[in-house]
C-alpha positions in Angstrom: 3.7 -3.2 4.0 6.8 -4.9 5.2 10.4 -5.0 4.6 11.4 -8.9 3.8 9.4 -10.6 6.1 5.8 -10.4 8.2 8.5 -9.3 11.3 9.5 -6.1 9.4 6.4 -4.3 9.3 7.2 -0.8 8.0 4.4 1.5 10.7 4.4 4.9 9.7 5.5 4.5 5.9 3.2 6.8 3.7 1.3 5.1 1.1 -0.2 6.3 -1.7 -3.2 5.2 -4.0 -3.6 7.0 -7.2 -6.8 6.7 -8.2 -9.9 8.7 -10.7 -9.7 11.7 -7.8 -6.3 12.1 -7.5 -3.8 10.9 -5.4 -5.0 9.8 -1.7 -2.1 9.6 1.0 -2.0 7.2 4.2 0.6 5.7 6.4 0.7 2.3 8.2 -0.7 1.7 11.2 -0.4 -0.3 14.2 -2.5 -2.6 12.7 0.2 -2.8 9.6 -1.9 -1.7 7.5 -3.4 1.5 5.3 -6.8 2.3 5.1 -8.3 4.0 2.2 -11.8 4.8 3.1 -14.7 6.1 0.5 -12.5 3.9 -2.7 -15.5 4.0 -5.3 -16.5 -0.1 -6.5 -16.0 -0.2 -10.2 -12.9 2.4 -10.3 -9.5 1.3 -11.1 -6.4 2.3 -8.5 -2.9 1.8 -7.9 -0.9 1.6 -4.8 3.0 2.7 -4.3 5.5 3.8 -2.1 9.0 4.3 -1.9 11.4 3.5 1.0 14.8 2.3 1.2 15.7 4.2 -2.0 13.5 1.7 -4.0 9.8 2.5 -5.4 7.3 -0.4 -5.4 4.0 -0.2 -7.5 0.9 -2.6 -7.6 -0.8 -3.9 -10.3 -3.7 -1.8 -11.2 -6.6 -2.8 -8.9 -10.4 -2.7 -9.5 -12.9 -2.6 -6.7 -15.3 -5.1 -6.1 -18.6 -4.1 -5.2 -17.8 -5.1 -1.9 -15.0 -3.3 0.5 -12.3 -5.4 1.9 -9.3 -5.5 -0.8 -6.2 -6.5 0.7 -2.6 -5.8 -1.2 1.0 -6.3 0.1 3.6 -4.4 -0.6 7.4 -6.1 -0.1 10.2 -4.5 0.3 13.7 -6.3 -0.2 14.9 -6.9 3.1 17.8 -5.3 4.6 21.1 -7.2 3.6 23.0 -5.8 6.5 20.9 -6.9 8.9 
C-alpha cells in the first residue's frame, strides 16, 4: 500500500479483506506489506481501505491453489507535497 509512489509507503495503515468468514483486519508492515494468513485456495476476497478521506477497493480475487498473491493498493499522492 502506498500513497503515489513506491517512496510513500503507508506502514501501519489497516487493511481489510472481506472474505467467506467475514472481514479479516491487518496493517502494513515494515516490510510494506499485509499478511493474511490461513486465506482458503478456491474462495473469492476483496481487499480495501480507506485513508486520506478516499476508499480504495480491489477487484475481487480468487486464490490459487498456491499462497503468494500479491495486490497493490495506490493511493493519490499528496498534492501539497
Amino acid at each position: 500500500m502506498i500513497r503515489g509512489d513506491f517512496a510513500h509507503p503507508l506502514i501501519g495503515q489497516e487493511v481489510q479483506l472481506r472474505g467467506p468468514a467475514g472481514n479479516l483486519v491487518e496493517k502494513v508492515g515494515e516490510n510494506h506489506r499485509a499478511v493474511f494468513k490461513g486465506l482458503q485456495a478456491g474462495m473469492t476476497y476483496i481487499a480495501r481501505s480507506t485513508a486520506f478521506g478516499v476508499t480504495l477497493e480491489s477487484q475481487p480475487i480468487q486464490m490459487p491453489p498456491a499462497p503468494g498473491v500479491k495486490l497493490m493498493l495506490v493511493f493519490p499522492r499528496d498534492e501539497a507535497a
